[in-house]
C-alpha positions, 0 to 999 in steps of 0.5 A: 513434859519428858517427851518435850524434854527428849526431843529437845535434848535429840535436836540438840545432840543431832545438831552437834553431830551435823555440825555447824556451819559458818554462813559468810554474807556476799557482798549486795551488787547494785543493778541500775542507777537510782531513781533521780527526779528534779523539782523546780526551786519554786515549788520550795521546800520538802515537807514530808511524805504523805499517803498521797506522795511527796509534799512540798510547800513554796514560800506563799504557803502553797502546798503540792503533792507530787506523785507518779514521779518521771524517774530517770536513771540515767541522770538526765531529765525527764520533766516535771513530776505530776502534781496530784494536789495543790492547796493555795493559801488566800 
């Protein structure tokens, strides 16, 4: 216990002696555009994010799961991401 009790008071005291410094953060540089990916209206509305990709449910109660997404960074348009699974309704 006392040699814990030295250690720490030693750190402690070397600490103070080094000094310490202030770190000051940089500012983050972007590189590149983000990813920008087009889904057509019909598809309908964003439902969420599963294990398989993203989930989108259309009015009829269809549902799609988009995966490897055609990503542009340039803001054009590369055409339509890849339906991994469609579920219809009856």
């Amino acid at each position: 216990m006392k040699l814990r009790l030295v250690l720490c008071a030693a750190i402690f005291v070397l600490a103070a002696i080094i000094g310490v410094r202030e770190v000051k953060a940089s500012p983050q540089i972007r590189i590149g555009s983000p990813c920008v990916i087009s889904i057509p209206a019909e598809w309908g509305d964003f439902k969420g994010i599963s294990k398989f990709g993203l989930v989108f449910e259309e009015q009829g109660g269809t549902l799609r799961i988009i995966d490897q997404m055609p990503c542009d960074t340039e803001g054009g348009y590369h055409g339509v991401p890849n339906v991994s699974v469609e579920v219809r309704r009856k």
